[in-house]
N, C-alpha and C positions, 0 to 999 in steps of 0.2 A: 925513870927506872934504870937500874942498871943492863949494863951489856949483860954481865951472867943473867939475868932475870927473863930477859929475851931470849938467850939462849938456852936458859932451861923448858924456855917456853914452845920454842921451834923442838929442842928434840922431845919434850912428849907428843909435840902434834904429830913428827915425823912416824913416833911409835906407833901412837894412835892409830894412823893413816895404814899403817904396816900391817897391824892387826884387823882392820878391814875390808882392807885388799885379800888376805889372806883366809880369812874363814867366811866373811857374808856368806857367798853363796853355802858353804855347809849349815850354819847357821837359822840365814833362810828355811833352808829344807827342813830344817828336822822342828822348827817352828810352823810350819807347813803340816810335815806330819802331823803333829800333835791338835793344832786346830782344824786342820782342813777346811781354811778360807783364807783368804791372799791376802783380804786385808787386814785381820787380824792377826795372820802372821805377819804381816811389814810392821805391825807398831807393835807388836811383842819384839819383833827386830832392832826397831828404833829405838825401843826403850832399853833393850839390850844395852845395846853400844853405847846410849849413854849414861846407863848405870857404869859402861867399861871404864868410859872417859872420865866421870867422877873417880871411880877409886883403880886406876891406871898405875899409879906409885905401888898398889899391893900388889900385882903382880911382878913376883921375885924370880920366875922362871919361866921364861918362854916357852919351853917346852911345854909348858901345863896352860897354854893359854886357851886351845882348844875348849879341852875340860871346863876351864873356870868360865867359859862364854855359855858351856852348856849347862852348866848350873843356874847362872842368872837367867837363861831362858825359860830353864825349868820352872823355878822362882818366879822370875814374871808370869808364865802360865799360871801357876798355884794363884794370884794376886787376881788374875782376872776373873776366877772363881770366886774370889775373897769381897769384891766387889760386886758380883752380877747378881743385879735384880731379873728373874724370871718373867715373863711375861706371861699376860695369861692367856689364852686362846679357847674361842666359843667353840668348842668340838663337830657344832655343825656348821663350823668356817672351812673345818680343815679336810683335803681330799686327800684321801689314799689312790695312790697306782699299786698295780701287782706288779712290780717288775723280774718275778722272779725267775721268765722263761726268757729272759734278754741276755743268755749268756756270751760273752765276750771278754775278751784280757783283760780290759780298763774295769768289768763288772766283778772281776775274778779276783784283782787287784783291791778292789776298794773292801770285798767280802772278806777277805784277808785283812786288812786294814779292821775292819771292824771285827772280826774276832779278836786280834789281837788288842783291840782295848777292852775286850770283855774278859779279857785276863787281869787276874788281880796286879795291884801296882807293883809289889815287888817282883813279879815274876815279867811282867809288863817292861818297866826301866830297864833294865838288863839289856832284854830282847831287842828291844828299841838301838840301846847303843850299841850294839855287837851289828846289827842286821844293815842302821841306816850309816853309822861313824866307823863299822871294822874294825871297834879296839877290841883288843883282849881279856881274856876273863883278869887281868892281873888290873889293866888301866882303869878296865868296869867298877873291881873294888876299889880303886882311889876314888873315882869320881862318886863311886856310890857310900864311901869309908865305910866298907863291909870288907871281910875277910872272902879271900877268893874262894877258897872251896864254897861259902857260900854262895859267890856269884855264879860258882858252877854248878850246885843244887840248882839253884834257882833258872836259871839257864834251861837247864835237861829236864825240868818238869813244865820249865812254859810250853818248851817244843812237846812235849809231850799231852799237854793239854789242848795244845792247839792241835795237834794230830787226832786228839778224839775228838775233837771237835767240828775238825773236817768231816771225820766220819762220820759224825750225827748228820751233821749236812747232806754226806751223801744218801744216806740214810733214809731223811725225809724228802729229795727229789724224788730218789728212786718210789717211795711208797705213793705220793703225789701221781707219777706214771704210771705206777702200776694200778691204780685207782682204787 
């Protein structure tokens, strides 16, 4: 092989390497959020980075590299759907706990977490990238190629259905205690 051949070879690995260093942990997390199991978010991770490393030449702008890792995530998520067989479960295998007077941060956090997947998906992704990535209603429309004011519709009605949503929450503890 030639020298350029090796050299083009060292600087996509150096790329590559750059681009690892630099978002994993964001990456991680918001594959994390999404599944809520560590090991399923490492090999949605894994498979990530190396769908990046196959098509590493298409990315033409660093700056959008964030973005274009959290699409392929996305994508991988969507895929592991695409693929899962259900399991079935004997209903008198399975034990319910009432956990629902065990209030604490982590329980407060997680009910939260689970509201917000019972928002529908377009109001859902938005939510998601503003709350766990801090981009912009403007970035949100590239990575979601929607028009912003849409992102901002969509945006101000998730918070707002998560806010009745809370309130139904509070709603049925409170009626719970009051007996």
């Amino acid at each position: 092989m030639s020298s350029q051949v090796y050299s083009d070879m060292r600087a996509k690995q150096k790329r590559y390497e750059a681009l690892v260093h630099a978002f994993h942990g964001d990456i991680y997390r918001y594959a994390y959020w999404l599944t809520r199991d560590s090991t399923i978010a490492e090999d949605i991770v894994q498979e990530t980075f190396l769908r990046a490393w196959r098509s590493l030449d298409s990315l033409n702008d660093e700056k959008s590299a964030k973005s274009w890792l959290i699409t392929i995530v996305r994508r991988e998520n969507a895929r592991r759907f695409e693929r899962k067989q259900l399991d079935l479960v004997d209903i008198d295998d399975v034990h319910v706990a009432d956990d629902a007077f065990h209030a604490n941060a982590e329980s407060d956090h997680e009910e939260l977490r689970i509201l917000i997947s019972r928002l529908p998906t377009d109001y859902r992704e938005p939510l998601i990238l503003q709350l766990i990535f801090g981009f912009t209603g403007e970035e949100i429309a590239q990575q979601l190629d929607l028009n912003k004011n849409t992102v901002m519709t969509r945006l101000f009605r998730a918070r707002n259905q998560l806010r009745d949503m809370l309130g139904q929450e509070d709603t049925n503890l409170r009626g719970r205690s009051n007996g």
